[in-house]
N, C-alpha and C positions, 0 to 999 in steps of 0.2 A: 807527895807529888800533886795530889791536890788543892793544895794551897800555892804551891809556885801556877800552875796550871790558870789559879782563881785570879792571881795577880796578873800573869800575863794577861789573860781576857781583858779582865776590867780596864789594863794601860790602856788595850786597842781599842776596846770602848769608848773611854772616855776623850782620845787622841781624836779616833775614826767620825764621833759623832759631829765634832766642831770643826775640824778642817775637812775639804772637801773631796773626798777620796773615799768614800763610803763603810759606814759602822756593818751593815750586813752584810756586804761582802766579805770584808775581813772574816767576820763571827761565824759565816759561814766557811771558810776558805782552811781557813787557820785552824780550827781542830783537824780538818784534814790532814793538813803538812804537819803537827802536832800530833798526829794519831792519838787526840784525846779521846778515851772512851767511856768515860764516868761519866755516870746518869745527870747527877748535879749540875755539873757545869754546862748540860746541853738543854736542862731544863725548864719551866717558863718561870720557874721562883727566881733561880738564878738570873737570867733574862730582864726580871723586874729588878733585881735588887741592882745590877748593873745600871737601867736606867734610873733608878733614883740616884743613884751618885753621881749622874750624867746631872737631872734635874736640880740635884744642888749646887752642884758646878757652877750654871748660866745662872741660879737666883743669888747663890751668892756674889757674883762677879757684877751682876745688876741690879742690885737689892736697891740702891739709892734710889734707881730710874724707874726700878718695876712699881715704889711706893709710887712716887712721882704720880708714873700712868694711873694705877687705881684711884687716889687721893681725884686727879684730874677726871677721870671719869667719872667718876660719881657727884662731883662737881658739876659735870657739866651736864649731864643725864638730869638733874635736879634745879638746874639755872643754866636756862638757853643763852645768857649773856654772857657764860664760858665755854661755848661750844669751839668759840673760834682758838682758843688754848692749843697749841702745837700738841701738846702732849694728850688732852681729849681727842684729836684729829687720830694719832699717832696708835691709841690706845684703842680706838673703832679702828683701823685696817685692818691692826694684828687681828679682830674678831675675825672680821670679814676674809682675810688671806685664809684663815684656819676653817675656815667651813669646806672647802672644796676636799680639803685633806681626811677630815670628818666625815664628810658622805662616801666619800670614795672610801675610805679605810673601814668604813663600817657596813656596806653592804658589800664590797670585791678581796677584802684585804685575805682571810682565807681560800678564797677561787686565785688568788695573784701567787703564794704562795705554793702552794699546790703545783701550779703549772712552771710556775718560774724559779722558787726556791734552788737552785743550783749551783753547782760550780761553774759547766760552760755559763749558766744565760747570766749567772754575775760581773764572770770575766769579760763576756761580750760587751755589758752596761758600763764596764768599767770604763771600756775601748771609749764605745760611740758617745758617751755622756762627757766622757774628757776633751774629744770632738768639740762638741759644741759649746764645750766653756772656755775652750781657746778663738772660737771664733767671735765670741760674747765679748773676751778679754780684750781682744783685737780693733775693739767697737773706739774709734778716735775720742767721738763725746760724750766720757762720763765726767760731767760737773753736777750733776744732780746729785744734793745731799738730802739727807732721811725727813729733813723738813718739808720737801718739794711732793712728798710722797703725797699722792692721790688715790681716789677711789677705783678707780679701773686699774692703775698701778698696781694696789692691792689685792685689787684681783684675782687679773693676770698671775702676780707672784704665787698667788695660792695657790692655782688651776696649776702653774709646773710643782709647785711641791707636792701635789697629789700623785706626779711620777716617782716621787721617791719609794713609792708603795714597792714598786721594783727593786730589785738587790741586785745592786752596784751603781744605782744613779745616784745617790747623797744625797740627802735631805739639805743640809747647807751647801753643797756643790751645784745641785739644780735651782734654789732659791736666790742663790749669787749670780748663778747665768742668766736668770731673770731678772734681775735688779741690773746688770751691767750691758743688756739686750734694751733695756729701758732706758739709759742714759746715767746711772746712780755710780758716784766714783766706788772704787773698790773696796774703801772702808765702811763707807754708808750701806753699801750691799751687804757686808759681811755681818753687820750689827745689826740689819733689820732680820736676816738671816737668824742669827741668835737670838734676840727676842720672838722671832717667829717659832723656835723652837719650844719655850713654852709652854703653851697649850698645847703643843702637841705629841709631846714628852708625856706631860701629865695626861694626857686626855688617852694615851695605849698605856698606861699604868692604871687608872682608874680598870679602865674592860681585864686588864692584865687580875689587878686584887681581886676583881670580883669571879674571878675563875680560882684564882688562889685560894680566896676563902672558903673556896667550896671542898678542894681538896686536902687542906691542911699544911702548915710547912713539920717536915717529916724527916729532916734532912740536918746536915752540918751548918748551923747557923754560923760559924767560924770561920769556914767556909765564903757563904754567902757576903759575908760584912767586909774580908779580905775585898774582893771584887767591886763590894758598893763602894769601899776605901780606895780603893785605887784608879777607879772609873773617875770618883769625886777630883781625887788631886791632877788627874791626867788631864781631865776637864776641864779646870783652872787653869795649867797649862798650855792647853791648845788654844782657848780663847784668846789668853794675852798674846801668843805666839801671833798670832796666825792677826789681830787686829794691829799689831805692831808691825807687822811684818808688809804685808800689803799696800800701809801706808807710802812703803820705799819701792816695793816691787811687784811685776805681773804675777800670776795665778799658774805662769807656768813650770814653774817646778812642780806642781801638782798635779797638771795637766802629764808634765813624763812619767810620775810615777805611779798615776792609773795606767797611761797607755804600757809598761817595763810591767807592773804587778800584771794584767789581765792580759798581758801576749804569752808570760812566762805561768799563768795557770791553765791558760789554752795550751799551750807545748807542753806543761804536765797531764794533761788528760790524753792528747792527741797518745804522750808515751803508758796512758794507763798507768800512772803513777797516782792518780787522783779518783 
């Protein structure tokens, strides 16, 4: 049971993290209705290895582009004459977006947790945050594509992904409301989205190992690598899904099935079934 268990997780993971419909909600929601009660899979090793197969996911799926940006920023970091390069431009916001989520995530992200970590306050986020990415969606002038992107763009984008700290807003569902609040079509939002992801995958794995190493892994590595497997292939999947997908259509199938999942885990609590 274990191993179906590890698989299920890692699918939602790796589904949950890239389309917009939120990974912690689910991860929190789901052992519930699951009645998983094994140490492992609620664990922060398990946790980590899930995101690393989330993190190979986007570097595989962008490994061309991710060379790209580094090659271009250290180019341009080294000769101001290539500063103007799209992709040196491109490679400075993602810093710049990822600092808000960083300061925030490292002095609130345990007090956020604490207080919020729930089934109601996920379901509720699921609600309000689906809210406001249908009204984002709704927004007539998205022609700005990811070349257009700017420093206060940048920004901005970062300063909302720092709500994703919350469970049930989505890290790529609040970074796309912000990118389509801004004027960015719905593809260009979605991929600055996943490249925004990132650093900041890797940068709650880096704090994640180093609590790890201190405790030791101690547990079903078989386990573990099931979930980092199937987080990885799900991830591959949601990406292509969901950048192919938008290209043709609104955001709002996404939008029903936060507002359907977070009404029907409120009406499971309301009946104390949760």
């Amino acid at each position: 049971m274990d191993y179906i268990n590890s698989s299920i997780l890692g699918i939602i993971q790796g589904l949950t993290e890239f389309l917009p419909i939120s990974s912690t909600a689910h991860l929190i929601i789901v052992p519930f209705l699951l009645k998983i009660k094994e140490g492992l899979l609620k664990s922060l090793t398990f946790d980590i290895f899930l995101h690393g197969g989330t993190l190979l996911a986007v570097i595989i799926y962008y490994r061309d582009k991710i060379i790209k940006l580094i090659v271009k920023f250290f180019e341009g970091i080294f000769d101001k004459n290539k500063r103007d390069d799209v992709n040196f431009k491109l490679s400075i916001f993602i810093i710049l977006a990822t600092l808000p989520a960083f300061f925030f995530g490292y002095f609130f992200k345990d007090l956020i947790e604490q207080i919020f970590r729930t089934p109601i306050f996920s379901a509720l986020f699921l609600i309000i945050f689906a809210i406001l990415l249908f009204i984002a969606d709704r927004i007539k002038n998205k022609s700005k594509d990811i070349e257009k992107l700017n420093f206060f763009d940048a920004l901005i984008i970062g300063f909302f992904q720092a709500i994703a700290l919350l469970p049930g807003v989505s890290r790529s569902g609040i970074t796309i409301t912000a990118g389509l609040f801004l004027g960015y079509n719905r593809k260009d939002a979605a991929e600055f989205s996943f490249l925004l992801s990132i650093p900041v995958i890797l940068g709650a794995l880096v704090f994640g190992i180093k609590d790890l190493v201190k405790s030791g892994i101690n547990d079903n590595f078989i386990i573990l690598i099931t979930g980092f497997i199937f987080a990885f292939l799900s991830g591959i999947i949601a990406i292509k899904f969901l950048l192919s997908y938008v290209k043709r259509f609104s955001y709002l199938i996404f939008i029903i099935y936060r507002i359907t999942f977070g009404t029907l885990i409120l009406i499971l609590i309301f009946l104390g079934k949760i």
